[in-house]
N, C-alpha and C positions, 0 to 999 in steps of 0.2 A: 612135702615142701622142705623138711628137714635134710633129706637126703641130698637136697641139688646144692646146701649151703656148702657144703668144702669145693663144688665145682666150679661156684661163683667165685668164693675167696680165691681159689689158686688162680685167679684169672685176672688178679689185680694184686700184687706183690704190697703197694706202700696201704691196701686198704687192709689187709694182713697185720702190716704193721701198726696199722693205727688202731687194727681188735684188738691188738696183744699190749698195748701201749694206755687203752681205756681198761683191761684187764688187771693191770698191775696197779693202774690209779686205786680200781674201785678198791682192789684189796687193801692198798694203804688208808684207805678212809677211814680204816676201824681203828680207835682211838687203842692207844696202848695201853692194856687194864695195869692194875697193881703188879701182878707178878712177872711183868715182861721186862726183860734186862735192860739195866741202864749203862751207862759211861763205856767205860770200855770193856763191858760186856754185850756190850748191845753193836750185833751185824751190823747196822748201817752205818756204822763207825769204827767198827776193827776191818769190814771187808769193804763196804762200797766207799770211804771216805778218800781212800789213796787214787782207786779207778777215778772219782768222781773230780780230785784235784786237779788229776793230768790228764781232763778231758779238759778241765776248764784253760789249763797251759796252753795245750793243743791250740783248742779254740781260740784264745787270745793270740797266740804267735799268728797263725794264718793270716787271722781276721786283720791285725796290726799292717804285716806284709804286702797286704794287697790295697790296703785302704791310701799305704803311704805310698805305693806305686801307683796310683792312682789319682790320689788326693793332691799329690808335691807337681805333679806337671799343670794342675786345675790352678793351683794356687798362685804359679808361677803363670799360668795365662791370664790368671786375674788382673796382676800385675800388670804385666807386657800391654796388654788392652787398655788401661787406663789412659787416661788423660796425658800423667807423666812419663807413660809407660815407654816400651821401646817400641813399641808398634800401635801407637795408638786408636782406637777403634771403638769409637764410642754404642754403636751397637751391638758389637759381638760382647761387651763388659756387660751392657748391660743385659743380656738374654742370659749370659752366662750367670750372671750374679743372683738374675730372679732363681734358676737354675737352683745353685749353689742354696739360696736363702728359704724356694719351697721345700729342700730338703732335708733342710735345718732345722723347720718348725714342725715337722710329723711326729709324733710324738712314738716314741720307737715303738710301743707294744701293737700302735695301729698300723704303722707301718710293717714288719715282722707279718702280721696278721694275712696284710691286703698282699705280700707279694709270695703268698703261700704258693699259688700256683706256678710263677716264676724258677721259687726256690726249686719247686719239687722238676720243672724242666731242666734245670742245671745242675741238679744233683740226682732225681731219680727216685726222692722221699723228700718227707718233712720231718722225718725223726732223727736224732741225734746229734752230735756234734758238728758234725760235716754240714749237714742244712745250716745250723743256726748260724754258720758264716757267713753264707748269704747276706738276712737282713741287717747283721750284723758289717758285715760292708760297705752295706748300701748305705747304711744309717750314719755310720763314721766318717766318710770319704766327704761327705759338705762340711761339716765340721770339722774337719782336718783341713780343707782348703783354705777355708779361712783361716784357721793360725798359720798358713804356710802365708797366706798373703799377709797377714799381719807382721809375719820376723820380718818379710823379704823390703815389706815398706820402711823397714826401719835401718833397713842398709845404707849407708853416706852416700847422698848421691855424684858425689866429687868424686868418688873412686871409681864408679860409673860411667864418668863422663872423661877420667884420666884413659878409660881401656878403650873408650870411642875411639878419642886422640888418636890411641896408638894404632886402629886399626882391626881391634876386635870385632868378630862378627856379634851377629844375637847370640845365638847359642850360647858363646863361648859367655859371655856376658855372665848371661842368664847359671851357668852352671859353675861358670869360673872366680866370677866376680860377686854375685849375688847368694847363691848358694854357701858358698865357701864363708863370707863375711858372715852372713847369719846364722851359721852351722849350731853353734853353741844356742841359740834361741830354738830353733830346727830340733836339735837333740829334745833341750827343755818339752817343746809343744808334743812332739814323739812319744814323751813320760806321761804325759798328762793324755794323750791320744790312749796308750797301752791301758790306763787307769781307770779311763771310760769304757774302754769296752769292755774290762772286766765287770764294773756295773751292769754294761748292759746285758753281758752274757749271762748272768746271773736272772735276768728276766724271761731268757728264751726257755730256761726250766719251768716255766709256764704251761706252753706248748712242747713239751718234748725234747726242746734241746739237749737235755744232758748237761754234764757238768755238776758244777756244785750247787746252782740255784737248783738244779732239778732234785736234789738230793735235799735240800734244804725243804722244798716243796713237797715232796711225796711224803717224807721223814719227819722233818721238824713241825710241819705248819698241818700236815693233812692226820698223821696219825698222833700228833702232841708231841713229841719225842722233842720234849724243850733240849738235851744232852744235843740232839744230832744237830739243833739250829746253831745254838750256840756255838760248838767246834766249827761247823760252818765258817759262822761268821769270822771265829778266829782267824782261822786257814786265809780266808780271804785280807781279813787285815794283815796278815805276814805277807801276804802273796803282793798288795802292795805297798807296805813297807819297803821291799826289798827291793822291788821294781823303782821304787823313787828313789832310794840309795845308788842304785845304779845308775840311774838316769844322771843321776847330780854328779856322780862319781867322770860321766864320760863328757858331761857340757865342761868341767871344769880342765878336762884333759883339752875339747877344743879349744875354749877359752883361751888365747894366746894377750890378753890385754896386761 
């Protein structure tokens, strides 16, 4: 029976990975005795803390990218479909908005969980960083729509109805007039959007995402290594310090008031 096990494995690439992935757990389980190095003698902070940073960058840039390319056309059909909107449509709001709102309240770890077999079609695994974009997409892009509806509701709507006058199409509206005025709110929400999924990426080290939760996880929480949690956490509070400096940095630059 032994013998048929490597013919099986080779026969299924992500169940490979997910031996070698319960392999590495089991080994982090064992608590770190007295004499195992600490601070910056200790590997999982001189070697895996930098790989584990710039999975989480990685992770974050993607995941951001495609949520707002995604998330800013939803936000803006939220809009447009309303009541006041440019194309009013009181059904497609409201399908659209249950939409938006059942995806709101999933609570990301169940969510992640339930769309394992999705992730693993679109990416080919469920291990590392690359997967954990997925639910990490999925999960930000309804909460991104709604800040995108919320800046866009607060655009004048006098300025709106000046580009009708003149002849403006939707579009042009929508991207010229609406977009543009709320930009610096748009930026703001984008800060706050990038912030979140650094949280939540920090969760998919759970499951194998990678990153720094997953280093926090194996490191700090599975074998004690209070040094490795702690810089963790650091890292990640700089990581968004800087990200909100910037963000504040570039609303003030749209900011033309």
């Amino acid at each position: 029976m032994l013998e048929l096990l490597p013919t099986l494995l080779s026969q299924n690439a992500d169940l490979v990975n997910q031996v070698n992935s319960i392999a590495t757990s089991v080994q982090s389980i064992l608590p770190a005795g007295p004499g195992d190095p600490t601070w910056f003698d200790n590997p999982a902070i001189t070697r895996e803390m930098l790989p584990a940073t710039l999975e989480t960058l990685a992770m974050t840039a993607v995941s951001t990218l495609f949520t707002v390319l995604f998330g800013l056309p939803v936000g803006l059909f939220l809009v447009s479909t309303a009541k006041t909107g440019l194309m009013p449509n009181a059904a497609v709001n409201r399908i659209l908005g249950f939409i938006v709102n059942l995806g709101r309240s999933l609570p990301f770890l169940i969510l992640a969980v339930f769309i394992l077999p999705f992730t693993r079609l679109v990416v080919g695994t469920t291990i590392g960083w690359q997967p954990a974009c997925v639910p990490l997409i999925v999960g930000a892009t309804p909460f991104f729509a709604r800040l995108v509806e919320s800046n866009i509701m607060g655009v004048d709507s006098g300025k709106i109805e000046a580009a009708q006058m003149m002849g403006a199409s939707r579009s042009q509206i929508m991207w010229g007039v609406q977009v543009r005025e709320a930009l610096p709110a748009l930026i703001q929400s984008t800060t706050v959007l990038v912030i979140t999924i650094i949280g939540y990426s920090a969760i998919t080290g759970a499951f194998g995402g990678g990153g720094l939760g997953s280093l926090a996880i194996n490191y700090g929480y599975s074998r004690y290594q209070a040094d490795t949690l702690l810089v963790s956490l650091i890292v990640i509070g700089i990581i968004v310090i800087v990200l909100q400096a910037i963000g504040d940095f570039f609303t003030r630059v749209a900011d033309h008031r």
